[in-house]
C-alpha positions in Angstrom: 0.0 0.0 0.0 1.3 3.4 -0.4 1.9 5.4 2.3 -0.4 9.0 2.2 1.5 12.1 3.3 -1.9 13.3 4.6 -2.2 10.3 7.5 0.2 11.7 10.2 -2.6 15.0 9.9 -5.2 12.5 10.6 -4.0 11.0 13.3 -3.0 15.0 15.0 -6.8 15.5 14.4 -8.3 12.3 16.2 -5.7 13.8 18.9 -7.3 16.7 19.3 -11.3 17.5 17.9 -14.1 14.9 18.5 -14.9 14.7 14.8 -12.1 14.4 11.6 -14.0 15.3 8.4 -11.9 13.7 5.3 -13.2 15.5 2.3 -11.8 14.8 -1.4 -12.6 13.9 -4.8 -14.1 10.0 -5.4 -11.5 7.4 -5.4 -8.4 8.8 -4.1 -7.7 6.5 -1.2 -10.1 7.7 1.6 -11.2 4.3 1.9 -8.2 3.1 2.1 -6.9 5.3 5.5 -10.0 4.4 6.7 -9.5 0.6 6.6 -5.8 1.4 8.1 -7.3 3.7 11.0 -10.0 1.1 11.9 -7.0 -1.7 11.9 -4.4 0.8 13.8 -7.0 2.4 16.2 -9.4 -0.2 16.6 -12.4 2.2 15.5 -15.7 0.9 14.7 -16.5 0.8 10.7 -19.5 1.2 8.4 -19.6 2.3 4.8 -22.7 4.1 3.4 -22.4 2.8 0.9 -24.3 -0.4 1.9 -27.8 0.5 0.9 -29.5 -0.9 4.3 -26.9 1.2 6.6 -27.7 4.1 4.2 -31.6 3.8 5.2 -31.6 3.3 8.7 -28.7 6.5 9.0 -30.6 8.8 7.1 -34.2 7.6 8.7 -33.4 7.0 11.8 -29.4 8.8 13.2 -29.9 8.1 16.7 -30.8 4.7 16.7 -27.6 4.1 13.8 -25.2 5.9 16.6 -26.3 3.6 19.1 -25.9 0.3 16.9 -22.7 1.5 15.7 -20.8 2.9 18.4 -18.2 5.2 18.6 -15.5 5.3 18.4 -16.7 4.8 14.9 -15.4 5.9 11.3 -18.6 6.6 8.9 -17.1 6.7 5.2 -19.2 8.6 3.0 -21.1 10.3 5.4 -22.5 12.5 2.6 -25.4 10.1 1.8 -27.1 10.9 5.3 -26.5 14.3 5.8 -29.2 14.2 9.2 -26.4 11.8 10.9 -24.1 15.3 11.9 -27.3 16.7 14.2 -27.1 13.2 15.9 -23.2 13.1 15.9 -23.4 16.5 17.4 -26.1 15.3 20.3 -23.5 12.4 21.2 -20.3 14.8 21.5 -21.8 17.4 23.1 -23.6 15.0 26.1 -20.0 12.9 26.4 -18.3 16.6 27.0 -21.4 17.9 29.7 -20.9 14.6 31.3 -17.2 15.5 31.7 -16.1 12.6 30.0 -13.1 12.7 27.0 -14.9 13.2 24.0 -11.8 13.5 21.8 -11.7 11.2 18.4 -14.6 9.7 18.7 -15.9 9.8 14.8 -13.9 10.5 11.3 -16.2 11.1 8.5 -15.5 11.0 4.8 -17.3 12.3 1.9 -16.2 13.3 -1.4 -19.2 16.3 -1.9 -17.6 19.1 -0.1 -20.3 21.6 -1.0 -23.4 19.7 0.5 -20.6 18.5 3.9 -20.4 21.8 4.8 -23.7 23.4 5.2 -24.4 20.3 7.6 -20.5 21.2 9.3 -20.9 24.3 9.4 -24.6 24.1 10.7 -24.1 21.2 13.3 -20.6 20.6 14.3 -18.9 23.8 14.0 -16.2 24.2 16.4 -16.4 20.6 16.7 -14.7 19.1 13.9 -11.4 19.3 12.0 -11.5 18.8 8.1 -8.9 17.7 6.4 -8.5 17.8 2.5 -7.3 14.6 0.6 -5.6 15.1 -2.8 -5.0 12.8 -5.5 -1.3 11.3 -5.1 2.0 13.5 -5.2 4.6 12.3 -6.7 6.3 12.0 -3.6 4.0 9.8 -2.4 4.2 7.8 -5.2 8.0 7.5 -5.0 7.8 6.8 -0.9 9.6 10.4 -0.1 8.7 13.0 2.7 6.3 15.9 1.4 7.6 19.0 3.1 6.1 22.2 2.0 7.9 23.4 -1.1 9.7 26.6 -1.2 12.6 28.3 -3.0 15.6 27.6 -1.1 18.3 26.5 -3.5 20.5 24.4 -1.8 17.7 22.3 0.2 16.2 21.9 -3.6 19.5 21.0 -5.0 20.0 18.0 -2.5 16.1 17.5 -2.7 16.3 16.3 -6.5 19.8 14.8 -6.2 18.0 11.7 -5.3 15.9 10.7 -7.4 15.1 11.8 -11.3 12.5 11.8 -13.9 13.6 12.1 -17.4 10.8 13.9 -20.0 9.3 10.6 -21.8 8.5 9.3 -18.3 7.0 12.2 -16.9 4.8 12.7 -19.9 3.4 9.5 -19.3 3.0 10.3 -15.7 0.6 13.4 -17.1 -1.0 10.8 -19.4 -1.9 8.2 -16.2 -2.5 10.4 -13.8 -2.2 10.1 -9.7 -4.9 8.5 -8.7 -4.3 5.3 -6.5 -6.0 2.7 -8.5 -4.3 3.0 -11.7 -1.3 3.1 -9.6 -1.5 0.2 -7.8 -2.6 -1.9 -10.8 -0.6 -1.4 -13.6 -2.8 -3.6 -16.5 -5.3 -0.9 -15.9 -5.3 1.4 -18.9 -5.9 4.9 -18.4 -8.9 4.7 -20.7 -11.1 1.8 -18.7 -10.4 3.4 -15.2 -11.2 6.9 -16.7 -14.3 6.3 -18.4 -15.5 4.4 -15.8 -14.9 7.2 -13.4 -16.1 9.6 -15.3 -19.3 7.9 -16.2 -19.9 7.2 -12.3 -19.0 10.1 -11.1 -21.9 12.2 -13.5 -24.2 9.7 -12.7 -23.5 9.5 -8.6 -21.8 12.2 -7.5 -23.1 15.2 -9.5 -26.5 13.6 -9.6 -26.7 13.8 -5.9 -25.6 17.4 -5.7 -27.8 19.2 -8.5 -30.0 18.2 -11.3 -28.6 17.4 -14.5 -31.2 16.9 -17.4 -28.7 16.7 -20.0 -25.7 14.5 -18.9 -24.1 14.7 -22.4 -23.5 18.3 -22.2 -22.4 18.3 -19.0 -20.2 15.6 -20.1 -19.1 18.1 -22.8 -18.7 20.9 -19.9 -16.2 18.7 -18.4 -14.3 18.2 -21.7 -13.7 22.2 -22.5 -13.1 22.8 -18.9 -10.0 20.1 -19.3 -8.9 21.6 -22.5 -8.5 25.3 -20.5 -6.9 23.8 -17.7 -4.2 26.2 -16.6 -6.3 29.2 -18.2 -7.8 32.0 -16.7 -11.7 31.3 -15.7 -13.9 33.1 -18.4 -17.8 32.2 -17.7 -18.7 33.8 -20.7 -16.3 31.7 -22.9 -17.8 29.1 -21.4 -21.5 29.9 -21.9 -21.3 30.0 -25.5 -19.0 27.2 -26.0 -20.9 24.7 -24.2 -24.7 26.6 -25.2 -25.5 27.2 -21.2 -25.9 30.2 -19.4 -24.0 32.1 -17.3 -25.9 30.8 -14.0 -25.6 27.3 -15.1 -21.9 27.7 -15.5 -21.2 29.1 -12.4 -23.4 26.4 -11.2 -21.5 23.2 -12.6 -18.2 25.1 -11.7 -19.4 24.9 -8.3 -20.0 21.2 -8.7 -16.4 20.3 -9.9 -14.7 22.4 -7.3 -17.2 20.8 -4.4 -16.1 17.4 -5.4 -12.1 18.0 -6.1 -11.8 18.0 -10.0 -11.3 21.3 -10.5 -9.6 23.8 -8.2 -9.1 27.6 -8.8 -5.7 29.9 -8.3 -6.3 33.4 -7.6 -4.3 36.7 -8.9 -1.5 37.7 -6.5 -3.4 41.2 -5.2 -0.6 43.7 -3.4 -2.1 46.5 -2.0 -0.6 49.1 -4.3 -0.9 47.1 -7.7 -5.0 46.4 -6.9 -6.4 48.1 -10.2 -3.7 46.6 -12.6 -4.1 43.1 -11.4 -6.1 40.8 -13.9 -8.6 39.7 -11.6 -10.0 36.2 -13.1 -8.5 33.2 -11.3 -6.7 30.2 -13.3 -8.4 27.0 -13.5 -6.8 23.9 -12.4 -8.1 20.4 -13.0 -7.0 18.3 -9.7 -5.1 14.8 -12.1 -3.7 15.7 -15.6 -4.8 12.0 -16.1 -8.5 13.2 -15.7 -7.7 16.4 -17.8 -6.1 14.2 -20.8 -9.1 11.5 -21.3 -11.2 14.6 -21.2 -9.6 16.3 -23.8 -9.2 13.1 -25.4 -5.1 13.4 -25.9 -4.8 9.2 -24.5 -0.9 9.1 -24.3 2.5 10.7 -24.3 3.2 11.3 -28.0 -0.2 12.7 -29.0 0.6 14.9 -25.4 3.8 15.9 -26.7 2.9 17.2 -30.1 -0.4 19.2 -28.9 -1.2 22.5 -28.0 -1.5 20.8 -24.3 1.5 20.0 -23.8 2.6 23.3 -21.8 -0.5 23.6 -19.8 -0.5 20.0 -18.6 3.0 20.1 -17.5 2.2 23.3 -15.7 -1.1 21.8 -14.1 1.0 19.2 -12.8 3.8 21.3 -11.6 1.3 23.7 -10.1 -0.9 20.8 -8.2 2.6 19.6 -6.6 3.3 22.6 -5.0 -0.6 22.7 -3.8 -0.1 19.3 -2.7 2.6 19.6 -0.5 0.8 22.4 1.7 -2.8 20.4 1.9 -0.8 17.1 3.0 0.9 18.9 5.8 -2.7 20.5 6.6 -0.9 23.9 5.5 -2.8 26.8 3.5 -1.8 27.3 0.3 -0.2 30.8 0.3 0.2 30.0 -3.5 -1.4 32.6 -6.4 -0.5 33.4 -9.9 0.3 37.0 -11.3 -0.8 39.1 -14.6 -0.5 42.2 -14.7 -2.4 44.7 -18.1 0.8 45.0 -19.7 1.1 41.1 -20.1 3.6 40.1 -17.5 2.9 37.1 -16.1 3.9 34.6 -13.4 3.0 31.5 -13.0 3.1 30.9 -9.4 3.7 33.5 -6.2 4.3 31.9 -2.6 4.3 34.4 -0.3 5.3 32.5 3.1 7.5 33.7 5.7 7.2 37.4 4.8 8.9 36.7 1.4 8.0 35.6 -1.9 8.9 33.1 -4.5 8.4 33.4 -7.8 8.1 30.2 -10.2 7.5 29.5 -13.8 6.7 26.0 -14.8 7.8 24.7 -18.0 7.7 21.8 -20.4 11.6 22.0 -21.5 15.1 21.8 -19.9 17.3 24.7 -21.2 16.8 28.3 -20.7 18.6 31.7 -21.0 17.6 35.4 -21.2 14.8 35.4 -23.0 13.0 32.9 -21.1 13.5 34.6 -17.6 12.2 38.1 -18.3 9.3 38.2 -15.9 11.9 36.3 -13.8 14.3 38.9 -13.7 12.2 41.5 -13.6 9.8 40.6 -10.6 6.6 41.8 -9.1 5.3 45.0 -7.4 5.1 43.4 -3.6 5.1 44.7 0.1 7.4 41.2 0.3 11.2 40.8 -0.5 11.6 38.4 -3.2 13.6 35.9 -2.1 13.6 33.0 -4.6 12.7 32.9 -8.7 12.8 29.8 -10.4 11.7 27.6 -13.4 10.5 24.4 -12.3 10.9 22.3 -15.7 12.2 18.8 -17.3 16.1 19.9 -16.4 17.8 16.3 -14.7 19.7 18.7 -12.8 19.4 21.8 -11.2 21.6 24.9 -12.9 21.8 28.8 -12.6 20.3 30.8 -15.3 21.6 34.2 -13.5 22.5 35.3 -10.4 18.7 35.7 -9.3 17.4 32.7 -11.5 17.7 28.9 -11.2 16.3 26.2 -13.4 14.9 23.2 -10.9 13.7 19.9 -11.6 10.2 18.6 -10.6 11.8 16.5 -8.3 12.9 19.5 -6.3 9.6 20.0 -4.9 
């Protein structure tokens, strides 16, 4: 099994709140923890999936608490949104009758939207919730996931131990990090995609809005892939896909609720406000997802396409993402354009500095490429560290400011 960066988080949370929310997309591994916490920590288990458990928690919470006691993990909690009123009930009598009322139930559910109005409503100051992402390639490669920041000489040993040359990592983009295709390698990415995708319309958007026309919202998800890495234009959209605005905004509520889609908002400084573009960049979760989407089904057809660029930088852009969320960080991570057409692909502002990073699909670069590099931001921060993250095997100055960095570094 491969080990999740996110389970030492877990664990800290059972330590301390009486109720861990695990929220993420459909088929990343929460399943999977949960099996490993209930054979670790000897919790109680039941799946709602199982129709009959599904029943009695939505028609009947208390009498499901009592049959399955706590401490008890509930995976995909989602299905009976009345169980958190009745969760809440139990916490809040163990803590008036002064007994220890931490860890007592982790939930998962990959619907964030829906979770929430019944967290915020019922178990606020309760509950800890804890983000899930798909795999990092850290993960995948059994390495530590420390928050990534420019620091050259930490990234330098970083990627001195282990590389990834172009032709590999292309595939990588082309399969994905989801656990499944991971762990079985005669799984092609077209039978685990289509079957996700298919099940995921059908289940998981179904239970969240009302979809009369599956095939366009099918067709929704296919553009959306194809502008992954672009800046978020609802109109574009509208008239593309033959929806309106509303219903848009709608279904891009949907796909950022259940983790395929996240957003990356414009680095805003104070005295820069009015030149800022203010759209944010859209970001599907797995290149792997993106690709079937936008139908480009393996490395060569990747490579000669117009998605080449922003599939690499999707990819590079989710790493960084990833290692704040699995050390239950915030990401202090945004992406600058100003109206003269300079443009960054990633700011960090973190310790009262910033970082700047481009993310690119080659391995050589001089002068020309490092422009917006060189020149920087407007910021209230010192800018500290400028990179390209790209394809190089090894890490090498461009100038005295800029340094070219393998993925590998992060």
């Amino acid at each position: 099994m491969i080990e999740r960066a996110i389970y030492p988080q877990i664990l800290h949370s059972i330590s301390l709140r009486p109720v861990t929310l695990i929220t993420g997309a459909p088929q990343i591994g929460k399943t999977t923890l949960c099996m490993k916490l209930r054979d670790e920590k000897g919790m109680n288990y039941v799946s709602l999936h199982d129709r009959k458990e599904r029943t009695m928690a939505h028609n009947d919470p208390d009498t499901f608490l009592k049959l399955h006691p706590h401490p008890l993990i509930i995976d995909e909690v989602q299905y009976a949104p009345s169980l958190l009123e009745s969760i809440e009930s139990v916490v809040d009598r163990m803590k008036e009758e002064g007994k220890p009322n931490k860890g007592m139930f982790v939930l998962t559910g990959s619907q964030a939207y829906k979770l929430m109005e019944g967290v915020s409503d019922s178990l606020a100051g309760r509950i800890s919730v804890i983000n899930m992402s798909p795999l990092s390639l850290n993960e995948i490669i059994g390495r530590d996931t420390p928050p990534f920041d420019i620091d050259i000489d930490k990234n330098i040993k970083r990627s001195s131990g282990f590389s990834i040359g172009p032709r590999e990592f292309y595939e990588r983009l082309i399969r994905g990090t989801y656990p499944e295709p991971e762990v079985e390698p005669n799984l092609t990415t077209q039978e685990f995609y289509s079957d996700y995708v298919d099940t995921y319309i059908d289940k998981d958007v179904s239970e969240i809005i009302n979809v009369v026309n599956k095939d366009k919202f099918y067709s929704f998800m296919q553009l959306i892939a194809s502008m992954t890495g672009q800046e978020l234009n609802y109109e574009r959209i509208a008239s593309d896909v033959g929806i309106d605005g509303k219903t848009v905004k709608s279904w891009i509520s949907v796909l950022i609720a259940g983790d395929i889609i996240h957003l990356l908002q414009p680095y805003n400084d104070r005295s820069t406000s009015k030149r800022i573009v203010k759209r944010p960049k859209i970001y599907f979760w797995d290149t792997g997802l993106a690709c079937y989407l936008a139908r480009v089904l393996d490395a060569d057809s990747l490579i000669a396409g117009y998605l080449k660029g922003p599939m690499t930088e999707t990819f590079m852009v989710n790493e960084i993402i990833k290692s704040y969320r699995n050390n239950k960080m915030d990401s202090p991570c945004y992406y600058y354009r100003d109206s003269n057409g300079n443009e960054i692909d990633m700011v960090i502002v973190r310790g009262g500095h910033v970082s700047l990073i481009e993310c690119k699909s080659g391995s050589e670069f001089g002068w020309n490429d490092i422009k917006s590099l060189d020149r920087g931001i407007p910021s209230q921060y010192p800018i500290t560290g400028r990179c390209i993250l790209c394809l190089t095997e090894k890490p090498y100055p461009i100038n005295d400011k800029v340094y070219a960095l393998p993925i590998t570094s992060i």
